[in-house]
DSSP file (Angstrom, degrees, kcal/mol; ACC not computed):
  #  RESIDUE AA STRUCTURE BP1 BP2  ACC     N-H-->O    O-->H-N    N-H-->O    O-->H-N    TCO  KAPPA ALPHA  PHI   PSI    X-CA   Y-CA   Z-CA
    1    1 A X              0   0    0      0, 0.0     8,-0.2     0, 0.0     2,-0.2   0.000 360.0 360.0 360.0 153.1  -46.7  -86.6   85.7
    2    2 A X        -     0   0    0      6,-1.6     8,-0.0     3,-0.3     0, 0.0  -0.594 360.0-153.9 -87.4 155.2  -46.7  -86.9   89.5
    3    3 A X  S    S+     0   0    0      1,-0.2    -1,-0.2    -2,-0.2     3,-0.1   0.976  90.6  57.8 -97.7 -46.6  -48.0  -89.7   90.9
    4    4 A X  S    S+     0   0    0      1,-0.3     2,-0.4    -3,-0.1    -1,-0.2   0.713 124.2   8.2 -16.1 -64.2  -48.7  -87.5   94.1
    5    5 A X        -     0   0    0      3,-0.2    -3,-0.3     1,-0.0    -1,-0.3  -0.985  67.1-163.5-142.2 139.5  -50.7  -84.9   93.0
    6    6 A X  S    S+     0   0    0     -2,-0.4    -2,-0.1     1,-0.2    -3,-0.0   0.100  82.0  73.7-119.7  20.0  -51.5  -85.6   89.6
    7    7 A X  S    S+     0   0    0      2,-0.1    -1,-0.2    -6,-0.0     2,-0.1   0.843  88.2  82.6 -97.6 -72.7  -52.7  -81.6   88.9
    8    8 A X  S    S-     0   0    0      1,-0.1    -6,-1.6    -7,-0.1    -3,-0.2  -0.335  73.8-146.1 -91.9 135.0  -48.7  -80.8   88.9
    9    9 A X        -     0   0    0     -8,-0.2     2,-0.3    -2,-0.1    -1,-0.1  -0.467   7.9-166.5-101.8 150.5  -46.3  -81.4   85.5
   10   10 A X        +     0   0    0     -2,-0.2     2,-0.3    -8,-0.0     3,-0.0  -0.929  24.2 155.4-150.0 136.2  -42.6  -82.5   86.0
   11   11 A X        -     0   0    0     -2,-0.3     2,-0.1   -10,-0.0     0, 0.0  -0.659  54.4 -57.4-152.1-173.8  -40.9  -82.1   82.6
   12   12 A X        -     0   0    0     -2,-0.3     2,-0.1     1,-0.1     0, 0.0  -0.431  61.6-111.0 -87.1 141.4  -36.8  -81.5   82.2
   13   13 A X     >  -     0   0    0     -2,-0.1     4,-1.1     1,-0.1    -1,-0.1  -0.336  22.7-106.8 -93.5-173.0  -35.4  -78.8   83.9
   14   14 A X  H  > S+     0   0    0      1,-0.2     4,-1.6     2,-0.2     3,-0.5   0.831 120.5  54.2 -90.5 -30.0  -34.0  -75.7   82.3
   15   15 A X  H  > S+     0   0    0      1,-0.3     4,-2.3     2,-0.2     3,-0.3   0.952 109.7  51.8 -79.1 -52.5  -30.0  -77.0   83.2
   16   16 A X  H  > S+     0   0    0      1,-0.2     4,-1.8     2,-0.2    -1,-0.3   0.841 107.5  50.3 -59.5 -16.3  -30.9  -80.3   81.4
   17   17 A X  H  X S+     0   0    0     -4,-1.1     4,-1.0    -3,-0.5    -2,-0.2   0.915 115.1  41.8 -76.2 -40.7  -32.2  -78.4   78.3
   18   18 A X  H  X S+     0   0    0     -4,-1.6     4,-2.0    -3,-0.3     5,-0.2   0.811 108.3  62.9 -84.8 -21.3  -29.1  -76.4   78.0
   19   19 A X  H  X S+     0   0    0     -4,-2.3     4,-1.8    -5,-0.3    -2,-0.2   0.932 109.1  40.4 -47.8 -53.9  -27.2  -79.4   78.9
   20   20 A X  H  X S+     0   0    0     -4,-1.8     4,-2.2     2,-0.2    -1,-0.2   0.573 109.1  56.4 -82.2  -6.1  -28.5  -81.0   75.8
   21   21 A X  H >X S+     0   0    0     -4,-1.0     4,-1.2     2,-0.2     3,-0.9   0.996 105.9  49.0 -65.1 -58.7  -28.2  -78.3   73.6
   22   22 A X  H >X S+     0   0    0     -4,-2.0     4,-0.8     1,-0.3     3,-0.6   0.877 112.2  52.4 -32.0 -68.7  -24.5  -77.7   74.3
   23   23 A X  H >X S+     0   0    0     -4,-1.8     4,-2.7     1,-0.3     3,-0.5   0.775 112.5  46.7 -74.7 -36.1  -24.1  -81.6   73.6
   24   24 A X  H XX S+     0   0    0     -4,-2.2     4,-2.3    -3,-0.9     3,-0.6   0.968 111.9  49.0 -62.6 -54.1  -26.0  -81.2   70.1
   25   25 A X  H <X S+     0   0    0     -4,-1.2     4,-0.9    -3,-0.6    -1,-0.3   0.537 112.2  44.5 -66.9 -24.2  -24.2  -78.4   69.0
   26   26 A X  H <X S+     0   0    0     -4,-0.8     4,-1.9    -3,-0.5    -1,-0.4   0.809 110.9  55.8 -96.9 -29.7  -20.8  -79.7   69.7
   27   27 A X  H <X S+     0   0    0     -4,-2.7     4,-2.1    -3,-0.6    -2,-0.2   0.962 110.3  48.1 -41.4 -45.3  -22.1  -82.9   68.1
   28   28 A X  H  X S+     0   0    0     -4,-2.3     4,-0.9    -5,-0.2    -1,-0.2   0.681 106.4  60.3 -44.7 -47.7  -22.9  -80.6   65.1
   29   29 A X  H  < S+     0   0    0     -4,-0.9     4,-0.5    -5,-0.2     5,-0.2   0.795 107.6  36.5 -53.3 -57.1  -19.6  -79.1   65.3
   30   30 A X  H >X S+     0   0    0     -4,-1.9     3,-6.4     1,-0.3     4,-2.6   0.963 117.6  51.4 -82.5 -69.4  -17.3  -82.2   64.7
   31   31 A X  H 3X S+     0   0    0     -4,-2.1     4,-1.0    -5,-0.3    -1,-0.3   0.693 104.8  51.7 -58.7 -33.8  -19.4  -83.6   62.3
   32   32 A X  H 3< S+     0   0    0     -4,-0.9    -1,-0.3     1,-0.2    -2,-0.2   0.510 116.0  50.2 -78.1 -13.9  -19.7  -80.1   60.1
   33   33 A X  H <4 S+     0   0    0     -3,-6.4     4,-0.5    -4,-0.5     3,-0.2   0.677 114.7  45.0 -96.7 -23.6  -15.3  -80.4   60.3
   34   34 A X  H  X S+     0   0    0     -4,-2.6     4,-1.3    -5,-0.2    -2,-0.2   0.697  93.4  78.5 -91.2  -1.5  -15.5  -83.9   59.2
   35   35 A X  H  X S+     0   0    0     -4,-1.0     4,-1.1    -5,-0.3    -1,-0.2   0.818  87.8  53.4 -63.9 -40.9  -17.8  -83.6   56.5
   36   36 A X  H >> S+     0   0    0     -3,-0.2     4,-2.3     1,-0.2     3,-1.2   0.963 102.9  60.5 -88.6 -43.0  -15.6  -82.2   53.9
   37   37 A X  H 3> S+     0   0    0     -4,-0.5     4,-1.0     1,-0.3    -1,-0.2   0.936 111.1  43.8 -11.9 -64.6  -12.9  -85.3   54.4
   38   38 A X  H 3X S+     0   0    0     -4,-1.3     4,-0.8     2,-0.2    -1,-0.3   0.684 113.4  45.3 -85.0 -18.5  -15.7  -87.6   53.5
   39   39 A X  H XX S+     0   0    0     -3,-1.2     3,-2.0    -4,-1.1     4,-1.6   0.865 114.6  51.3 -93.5 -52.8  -17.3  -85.4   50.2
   40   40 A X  H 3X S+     0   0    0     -4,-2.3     4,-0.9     1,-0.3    -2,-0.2   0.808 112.0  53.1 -68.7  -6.9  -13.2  -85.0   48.8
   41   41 A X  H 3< S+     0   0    0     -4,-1.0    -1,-0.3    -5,-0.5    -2,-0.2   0.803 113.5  43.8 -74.4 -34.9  -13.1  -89.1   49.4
   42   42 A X  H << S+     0   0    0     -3,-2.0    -2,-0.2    -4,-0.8    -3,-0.1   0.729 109.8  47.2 -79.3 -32.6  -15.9  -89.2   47.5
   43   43 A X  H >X S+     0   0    0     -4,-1.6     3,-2.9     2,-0.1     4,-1.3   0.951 110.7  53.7 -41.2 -94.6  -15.0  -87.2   45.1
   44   44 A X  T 3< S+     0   0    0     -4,-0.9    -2,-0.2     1,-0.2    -1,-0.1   0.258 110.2  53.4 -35.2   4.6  -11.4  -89.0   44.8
   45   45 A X  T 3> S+     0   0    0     -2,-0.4     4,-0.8     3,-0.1    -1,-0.2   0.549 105.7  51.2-103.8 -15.8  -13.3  -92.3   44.3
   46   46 A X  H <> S+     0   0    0     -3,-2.9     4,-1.4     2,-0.2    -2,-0.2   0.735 107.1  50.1 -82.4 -57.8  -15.3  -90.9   41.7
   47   47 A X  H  X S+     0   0    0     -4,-1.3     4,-2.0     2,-0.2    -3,-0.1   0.767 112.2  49.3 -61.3 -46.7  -12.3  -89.6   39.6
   48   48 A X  H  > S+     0   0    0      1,-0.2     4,-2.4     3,-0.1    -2,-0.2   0.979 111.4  50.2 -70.6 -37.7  -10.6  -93.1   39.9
   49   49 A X  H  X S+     0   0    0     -4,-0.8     4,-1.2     2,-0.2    -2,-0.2   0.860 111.5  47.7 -40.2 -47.5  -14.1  -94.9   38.8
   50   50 A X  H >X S+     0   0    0     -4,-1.4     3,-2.9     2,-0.3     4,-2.6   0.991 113.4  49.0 -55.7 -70.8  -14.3  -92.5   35.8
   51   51 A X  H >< S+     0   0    0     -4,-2.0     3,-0.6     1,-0.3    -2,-0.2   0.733 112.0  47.3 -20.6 -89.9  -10.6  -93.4   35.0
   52   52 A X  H 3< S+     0   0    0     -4,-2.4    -1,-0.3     1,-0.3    -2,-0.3   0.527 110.8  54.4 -45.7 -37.9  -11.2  -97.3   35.3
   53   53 A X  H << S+     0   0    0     -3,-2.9    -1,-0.3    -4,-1.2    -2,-0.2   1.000  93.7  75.9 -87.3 -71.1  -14.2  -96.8   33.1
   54   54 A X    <<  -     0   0    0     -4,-2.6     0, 0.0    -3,-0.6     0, 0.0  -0.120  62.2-164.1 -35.4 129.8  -12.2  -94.8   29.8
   55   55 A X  S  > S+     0   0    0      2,-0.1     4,-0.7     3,-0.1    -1,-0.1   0.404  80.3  59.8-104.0  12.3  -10.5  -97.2   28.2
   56   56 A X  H >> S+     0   0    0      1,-0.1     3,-1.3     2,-0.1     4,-1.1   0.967 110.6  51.0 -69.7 -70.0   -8.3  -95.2   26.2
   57   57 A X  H 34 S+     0   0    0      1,-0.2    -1,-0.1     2,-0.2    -2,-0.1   0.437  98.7  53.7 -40.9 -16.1   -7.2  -94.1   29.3
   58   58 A X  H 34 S+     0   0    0     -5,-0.1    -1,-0.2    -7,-0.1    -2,-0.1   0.761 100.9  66.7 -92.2 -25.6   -6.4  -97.3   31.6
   59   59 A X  H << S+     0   0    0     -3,-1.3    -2,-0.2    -4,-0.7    -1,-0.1   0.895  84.6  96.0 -58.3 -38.8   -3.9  -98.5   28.6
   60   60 A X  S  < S-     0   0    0     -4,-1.1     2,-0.2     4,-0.1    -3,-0.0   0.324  89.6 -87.6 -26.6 168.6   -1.7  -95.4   29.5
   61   61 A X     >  -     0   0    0      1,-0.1     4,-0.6     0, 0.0    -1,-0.0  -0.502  33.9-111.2 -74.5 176.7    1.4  -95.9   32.0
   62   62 A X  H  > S+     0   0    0      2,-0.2     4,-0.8    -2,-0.2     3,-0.2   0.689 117.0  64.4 -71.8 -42.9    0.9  -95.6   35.1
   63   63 A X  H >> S+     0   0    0      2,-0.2     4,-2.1     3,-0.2     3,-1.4   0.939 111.0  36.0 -16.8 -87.4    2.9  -92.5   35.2
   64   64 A X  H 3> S+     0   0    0      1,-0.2     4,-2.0     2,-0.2    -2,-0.2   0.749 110.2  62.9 -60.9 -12.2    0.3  -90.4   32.8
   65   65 A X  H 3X S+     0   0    0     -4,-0.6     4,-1.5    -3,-0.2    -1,-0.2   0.688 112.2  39.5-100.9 -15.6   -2.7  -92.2   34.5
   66   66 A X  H << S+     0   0    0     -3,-1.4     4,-0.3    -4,-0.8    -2,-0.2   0.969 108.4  54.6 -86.4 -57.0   -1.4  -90.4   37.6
   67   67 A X  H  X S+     0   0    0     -4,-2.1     4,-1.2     2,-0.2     3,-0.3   0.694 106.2  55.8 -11.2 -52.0   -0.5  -87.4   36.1
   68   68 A X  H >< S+     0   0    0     -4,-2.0     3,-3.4     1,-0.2     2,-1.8   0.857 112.3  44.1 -63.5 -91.1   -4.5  -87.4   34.7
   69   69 A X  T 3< S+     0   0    0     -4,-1.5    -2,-0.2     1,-0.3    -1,-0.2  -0.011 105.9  61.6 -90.0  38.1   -5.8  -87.8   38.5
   70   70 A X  T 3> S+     0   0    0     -2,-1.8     4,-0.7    -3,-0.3    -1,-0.3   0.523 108.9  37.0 -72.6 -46.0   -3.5  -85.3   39.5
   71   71 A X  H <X S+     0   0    0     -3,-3.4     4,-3.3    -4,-1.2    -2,-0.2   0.703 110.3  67.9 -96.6  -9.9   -5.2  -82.6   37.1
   72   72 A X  H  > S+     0   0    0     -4,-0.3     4,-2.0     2,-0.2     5,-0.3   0.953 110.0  35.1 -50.2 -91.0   -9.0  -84.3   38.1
   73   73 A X  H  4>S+     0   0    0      2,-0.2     5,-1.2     1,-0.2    -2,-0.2   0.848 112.0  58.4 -67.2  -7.1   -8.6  -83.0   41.6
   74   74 A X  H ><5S+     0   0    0     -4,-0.7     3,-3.7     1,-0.2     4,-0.4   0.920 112.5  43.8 -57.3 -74.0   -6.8  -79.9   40.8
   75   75 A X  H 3<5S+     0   0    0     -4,-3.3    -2,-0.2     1,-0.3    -1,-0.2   0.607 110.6  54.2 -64.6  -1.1   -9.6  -79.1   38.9
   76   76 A X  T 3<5S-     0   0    0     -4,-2.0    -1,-0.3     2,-0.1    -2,-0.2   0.113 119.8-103.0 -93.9  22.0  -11.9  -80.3   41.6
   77   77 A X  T < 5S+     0   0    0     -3,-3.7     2,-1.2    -5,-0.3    -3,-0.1   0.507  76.0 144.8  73.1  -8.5  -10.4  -78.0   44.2
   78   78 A X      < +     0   0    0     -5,-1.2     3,-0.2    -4,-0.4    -1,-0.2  -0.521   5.7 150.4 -49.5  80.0   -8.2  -81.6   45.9
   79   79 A X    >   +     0   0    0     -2,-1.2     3,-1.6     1,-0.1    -1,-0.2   0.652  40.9  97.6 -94.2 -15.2   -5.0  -79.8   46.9
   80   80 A X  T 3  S+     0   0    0      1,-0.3    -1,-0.1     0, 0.0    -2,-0.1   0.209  85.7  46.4 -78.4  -0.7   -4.4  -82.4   49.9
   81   81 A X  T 3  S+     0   0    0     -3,-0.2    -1,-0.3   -11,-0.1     2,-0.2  -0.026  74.9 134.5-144.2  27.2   -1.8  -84.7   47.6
   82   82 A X    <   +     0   0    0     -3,-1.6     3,-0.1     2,-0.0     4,-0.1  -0.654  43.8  48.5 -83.6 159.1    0.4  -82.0   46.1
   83   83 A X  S    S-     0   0    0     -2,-0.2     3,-0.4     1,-0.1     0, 0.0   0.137  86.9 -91.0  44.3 174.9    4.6  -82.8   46.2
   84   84 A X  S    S+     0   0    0      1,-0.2     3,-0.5     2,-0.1    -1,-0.1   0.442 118.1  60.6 -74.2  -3.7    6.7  -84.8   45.6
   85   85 A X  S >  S+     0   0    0      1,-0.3     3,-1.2    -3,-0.1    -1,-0.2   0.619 101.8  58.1-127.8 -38.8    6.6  -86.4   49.3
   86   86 A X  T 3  S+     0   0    0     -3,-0.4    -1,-0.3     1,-0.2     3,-0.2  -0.085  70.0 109.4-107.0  58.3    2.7  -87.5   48.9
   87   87 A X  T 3   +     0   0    0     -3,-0.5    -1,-0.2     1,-0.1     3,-0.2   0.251  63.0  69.5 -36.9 -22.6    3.0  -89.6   46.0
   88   88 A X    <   +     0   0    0     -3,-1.2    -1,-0.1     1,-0.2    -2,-0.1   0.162  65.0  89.6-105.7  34.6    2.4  -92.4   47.7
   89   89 A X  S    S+     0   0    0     -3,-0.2    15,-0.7     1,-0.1     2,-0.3   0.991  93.0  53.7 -71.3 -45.9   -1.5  -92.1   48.7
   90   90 A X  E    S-A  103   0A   0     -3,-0.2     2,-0.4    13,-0.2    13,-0.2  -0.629  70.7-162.1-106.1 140.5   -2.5  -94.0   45.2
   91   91 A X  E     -A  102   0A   0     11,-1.0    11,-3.1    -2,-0.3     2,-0.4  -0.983   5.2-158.0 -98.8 104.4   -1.0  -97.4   44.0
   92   92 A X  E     +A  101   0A   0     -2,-0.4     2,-0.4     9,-0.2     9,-0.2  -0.934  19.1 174.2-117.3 118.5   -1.3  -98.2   40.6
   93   93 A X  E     -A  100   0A   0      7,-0.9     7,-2.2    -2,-0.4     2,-0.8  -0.971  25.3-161.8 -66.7 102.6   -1.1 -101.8   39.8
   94   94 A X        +     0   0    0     -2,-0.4     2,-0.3     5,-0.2     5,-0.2  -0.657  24.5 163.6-130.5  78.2   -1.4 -104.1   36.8
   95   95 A X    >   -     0   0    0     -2,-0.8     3,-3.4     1,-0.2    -2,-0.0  -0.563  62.2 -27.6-103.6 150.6   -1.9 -107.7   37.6
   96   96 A X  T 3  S-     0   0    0     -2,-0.3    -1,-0.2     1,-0.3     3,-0.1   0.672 124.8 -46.3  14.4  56.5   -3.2 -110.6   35.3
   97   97 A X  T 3  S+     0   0    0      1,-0.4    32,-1.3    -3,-0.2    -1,-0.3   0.751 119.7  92.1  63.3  32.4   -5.1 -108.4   33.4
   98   98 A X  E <   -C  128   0B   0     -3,-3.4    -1,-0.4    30,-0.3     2,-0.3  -0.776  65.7-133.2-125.9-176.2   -7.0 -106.1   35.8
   99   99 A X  E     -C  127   0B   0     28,-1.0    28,-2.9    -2,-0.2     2,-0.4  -0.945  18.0-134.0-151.9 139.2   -5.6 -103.1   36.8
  100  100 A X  E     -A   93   0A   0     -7,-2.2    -7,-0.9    -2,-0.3     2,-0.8  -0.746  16.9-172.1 -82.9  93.6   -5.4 -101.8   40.3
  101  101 A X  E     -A   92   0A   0     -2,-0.4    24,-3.1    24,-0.3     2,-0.6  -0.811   7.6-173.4-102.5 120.1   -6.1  -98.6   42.4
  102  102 A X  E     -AB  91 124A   0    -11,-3.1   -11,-1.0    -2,-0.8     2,-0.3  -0.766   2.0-177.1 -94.7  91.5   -5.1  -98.6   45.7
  103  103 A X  E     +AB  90 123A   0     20,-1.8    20,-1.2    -2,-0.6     2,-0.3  -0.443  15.9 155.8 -97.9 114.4   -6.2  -95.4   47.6
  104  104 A X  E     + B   0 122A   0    -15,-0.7     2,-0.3    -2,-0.3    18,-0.2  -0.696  17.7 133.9-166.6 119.4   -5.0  -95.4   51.2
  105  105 A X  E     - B   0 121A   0     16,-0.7    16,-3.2    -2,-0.3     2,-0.3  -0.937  36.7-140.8-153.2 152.2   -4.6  -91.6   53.0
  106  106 A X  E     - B   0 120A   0     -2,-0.3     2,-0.4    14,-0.2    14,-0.2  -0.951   1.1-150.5-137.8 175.6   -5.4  -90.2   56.0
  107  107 A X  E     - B   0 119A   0     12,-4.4    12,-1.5    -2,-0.3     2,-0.4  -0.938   9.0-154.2-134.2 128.1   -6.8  -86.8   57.0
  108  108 A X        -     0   0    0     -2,-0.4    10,-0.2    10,-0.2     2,-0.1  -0.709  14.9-155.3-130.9 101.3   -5.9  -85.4   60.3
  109  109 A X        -     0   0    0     -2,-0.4     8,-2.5     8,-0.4     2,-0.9  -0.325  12.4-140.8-103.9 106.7   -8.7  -82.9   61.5
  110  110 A X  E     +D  116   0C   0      6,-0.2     6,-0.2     1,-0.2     3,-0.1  -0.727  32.3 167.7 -82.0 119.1   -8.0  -79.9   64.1
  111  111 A X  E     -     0   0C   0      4,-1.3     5,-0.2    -2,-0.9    -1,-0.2   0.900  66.1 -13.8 -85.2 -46.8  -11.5  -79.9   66.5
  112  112 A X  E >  S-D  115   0C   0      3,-1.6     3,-0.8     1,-0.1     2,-0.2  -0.696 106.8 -51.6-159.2 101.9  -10.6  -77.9   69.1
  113  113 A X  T 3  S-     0   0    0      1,-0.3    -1,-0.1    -2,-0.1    -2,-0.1  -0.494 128.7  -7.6  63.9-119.7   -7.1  -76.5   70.5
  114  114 A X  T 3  S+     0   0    0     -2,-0.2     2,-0.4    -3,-0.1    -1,-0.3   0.064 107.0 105.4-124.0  78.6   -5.5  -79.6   70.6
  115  115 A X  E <   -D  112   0C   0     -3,-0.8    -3,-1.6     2,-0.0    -4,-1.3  -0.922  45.4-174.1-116.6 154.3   -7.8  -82.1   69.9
  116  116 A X  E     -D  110   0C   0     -2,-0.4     2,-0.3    -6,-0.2    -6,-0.2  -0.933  20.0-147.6-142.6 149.6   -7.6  -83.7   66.5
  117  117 A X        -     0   0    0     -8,-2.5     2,-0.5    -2,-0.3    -8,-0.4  -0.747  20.9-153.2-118.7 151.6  -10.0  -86.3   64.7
  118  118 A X        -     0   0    0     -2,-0.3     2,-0.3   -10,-0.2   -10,-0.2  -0.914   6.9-162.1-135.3 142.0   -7.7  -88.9   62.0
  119  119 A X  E     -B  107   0A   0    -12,-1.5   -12,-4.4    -2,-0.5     2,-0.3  -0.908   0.1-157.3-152.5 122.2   -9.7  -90.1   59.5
  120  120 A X  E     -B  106   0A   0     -2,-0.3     2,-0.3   -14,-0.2   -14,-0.2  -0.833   9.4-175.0-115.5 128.1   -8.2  -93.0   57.8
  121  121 A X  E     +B  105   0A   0    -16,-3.2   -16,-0.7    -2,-0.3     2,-0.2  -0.854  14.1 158.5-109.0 156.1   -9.3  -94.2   53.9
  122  122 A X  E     +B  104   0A   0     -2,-0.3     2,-0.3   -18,-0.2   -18,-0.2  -0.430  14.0 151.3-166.7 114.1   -8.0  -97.5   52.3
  123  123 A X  E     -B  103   0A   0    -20,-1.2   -20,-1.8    -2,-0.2     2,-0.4  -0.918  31.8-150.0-148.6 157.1  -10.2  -98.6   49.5
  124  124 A X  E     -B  102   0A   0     -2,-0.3     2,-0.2   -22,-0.3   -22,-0.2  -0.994  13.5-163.9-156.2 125.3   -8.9 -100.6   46.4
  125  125 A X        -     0   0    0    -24,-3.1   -24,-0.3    -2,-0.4     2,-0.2  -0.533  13.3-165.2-116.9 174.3  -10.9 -100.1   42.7
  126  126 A X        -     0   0    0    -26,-0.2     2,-0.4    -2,-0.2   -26,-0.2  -0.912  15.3-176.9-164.1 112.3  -10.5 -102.5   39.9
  127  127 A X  E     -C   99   0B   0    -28,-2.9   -28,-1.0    -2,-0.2     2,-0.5  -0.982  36.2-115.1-139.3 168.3  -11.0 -103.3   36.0
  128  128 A X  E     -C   98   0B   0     -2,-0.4     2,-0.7   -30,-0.2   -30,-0.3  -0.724  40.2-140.2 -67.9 106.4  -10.7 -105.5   33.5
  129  129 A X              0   0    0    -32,-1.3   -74,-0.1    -2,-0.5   -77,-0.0  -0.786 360.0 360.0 -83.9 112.3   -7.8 -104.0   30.8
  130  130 A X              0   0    0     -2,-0.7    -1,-0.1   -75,-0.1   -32,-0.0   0.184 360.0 360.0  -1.2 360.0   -8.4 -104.5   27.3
């Protein structure tokens, strides 16, 4: 309110309103490109849990146990670790009687022309082995 005449309203002018619209809407923007990164991590953390859980399944090699959460994210639409050349995102491990998943990938996000977001994962699951 004005302290001057206290009849006349002072609010945000119409260049600050569109000012902050733009800024939500590109806020809106990145996050709505980064979003699916974070659900197919979530996903892929989910699939190893399951894994870890089955114990039929954890006894396997290491070899078939990838081979299963190879055909887990095919069928969950996870294309992002097909060939021979990205093999190495998961680490399968077998120490004193746990066994190990190491997850560590990154995602590298086009935002605008050429600006690009990396988004980095490294998370390490665990279980007990029979």
């Amino acid at each position: 309110m004005n302290v001057k005449n206290p009849g006349m309203q002072s609010g945000a002018s119409i260049l600050l309103i569109i000012l902050m619209i733009g800024l939500g809407a590109g806020i809106f923007s990145v996050a709505m490109k980064l979003y699916p990164s974070y659900t197919d991590h979530r996903v892929i953390m989910g699939i190893l849990n399951e894994v870890l859980q089955n114990k039929d399944q954890i006894v396997q090699s290491n070899r078939q146990i990838r081979g299963l959460v190879n055909r887990r994210l095919t069928i969950n639409s996870i294309y992002k670790f097909r060939g021979e050349e990205k093999e190495d995102w998961l680490t399968i491990t077998r120490d004193q009687g746990f066994i190990i998943f190491k997850v560590k990938y990154q995602d590298q996000i086009p935002i605008y022309y050429n600006v690009d977001a990396l988004v980095k994962f490294d998370e390490t699951v665990q279980a007990k082995l029979p």
